[in-house]
C-alpha positions as CSV (number, residue, x, y, z in Angstrom):
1,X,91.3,-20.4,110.0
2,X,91.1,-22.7,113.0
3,X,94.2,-24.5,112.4
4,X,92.2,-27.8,112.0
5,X,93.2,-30.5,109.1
6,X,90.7,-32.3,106.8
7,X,91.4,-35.4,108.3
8,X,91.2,-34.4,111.9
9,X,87.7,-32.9,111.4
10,X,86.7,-35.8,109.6
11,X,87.3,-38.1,112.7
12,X,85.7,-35.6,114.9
13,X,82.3,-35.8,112.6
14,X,82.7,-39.7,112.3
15,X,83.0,-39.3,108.3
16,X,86.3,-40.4,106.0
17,X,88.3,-38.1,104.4
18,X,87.0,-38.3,101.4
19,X,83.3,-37.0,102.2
20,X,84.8,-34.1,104.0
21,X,86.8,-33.5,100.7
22,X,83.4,-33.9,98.5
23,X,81.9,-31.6,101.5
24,X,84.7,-29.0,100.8
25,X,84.5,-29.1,97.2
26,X,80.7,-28.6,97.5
27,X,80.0,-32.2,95.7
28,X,78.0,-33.1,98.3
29,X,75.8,-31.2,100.4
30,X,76.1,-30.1,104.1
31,X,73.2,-30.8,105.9
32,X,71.7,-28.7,109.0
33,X,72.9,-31.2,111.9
34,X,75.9,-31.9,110.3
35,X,76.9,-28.1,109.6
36,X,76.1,-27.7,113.3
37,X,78.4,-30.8,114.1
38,X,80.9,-28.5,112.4
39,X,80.6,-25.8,114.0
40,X,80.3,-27.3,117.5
41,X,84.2,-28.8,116.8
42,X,85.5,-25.3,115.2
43,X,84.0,-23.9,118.0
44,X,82.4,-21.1,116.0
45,X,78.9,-20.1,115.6
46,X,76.8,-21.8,112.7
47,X,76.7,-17.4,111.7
48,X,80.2,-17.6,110.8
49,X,79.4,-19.8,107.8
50,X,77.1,-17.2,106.2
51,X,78.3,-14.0,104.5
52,X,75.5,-11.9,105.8
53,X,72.1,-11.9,107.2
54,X,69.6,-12.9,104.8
55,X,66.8,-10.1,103.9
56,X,63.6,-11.4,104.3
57,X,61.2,-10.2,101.8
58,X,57.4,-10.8,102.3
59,X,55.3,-10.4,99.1
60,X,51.7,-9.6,99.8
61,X,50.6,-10.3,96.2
62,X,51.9,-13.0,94.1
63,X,53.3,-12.2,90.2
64,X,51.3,-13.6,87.8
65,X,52.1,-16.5,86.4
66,X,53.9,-16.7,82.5
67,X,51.4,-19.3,82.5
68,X,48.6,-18.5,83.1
69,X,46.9,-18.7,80.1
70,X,47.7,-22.2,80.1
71,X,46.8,-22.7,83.2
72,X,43.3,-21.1,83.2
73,X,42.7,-23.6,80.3
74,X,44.2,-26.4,82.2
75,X,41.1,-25.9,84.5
76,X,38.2,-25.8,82.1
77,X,36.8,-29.5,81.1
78,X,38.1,-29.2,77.8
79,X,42.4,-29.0,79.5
C-alpha cells in the first residue's frame, strides 16, 4: 500500500532482507519499537496495523478454576 519494497524498508530499519521476510511471513515476531520503527518510515500510525480497537473486558470475579480440587489439595500438608 505505500509503494515501499522489502528491501528498501529493510535498510530503513537496519535489518537484512531476510528478517523482514521472516517478519512478513510472521516467523518471527515484531516487537513494539520495532513496529513503531515501521510505522515511523510508512508514515502511518502504529493504528493502521490493527483491525479494530480492542474491547477491554474487566472481570470483577474470577472463574473457578478446573482445578481446583487439585489445587485445594495441593495446599494441605498432605499435597
Amino acid at each position: 500500500m505505500s509503494n515501499i519494497s522489502q528491501s528498501t524498508l529493510a535498510n530503513a530499519l537496519g535489518v537484512s532482507l531476510q528478517q523482514m521476510q521472516k517478519y512478513e511471513n510472521g516467523i518471527n515476531r515484531v516487537g513494539a519499537s520495532r513496529l513503531h520503527q515501521i510505522a515511523k518510515v510508512l508514515q502511518i500510525p502504529i493504528a493502521s496495523f490493527f483491525d479494530a480497537p480492542a474491547k477491554v473486558v474487566l472481570r470483577t470475579e474470577r472463574a473457578p478454576s478446573p482445578f481446583a480440587d487439585v489445587e485445594a489439595f495441593a495446599a494441605t500438608r498432605e499435597g
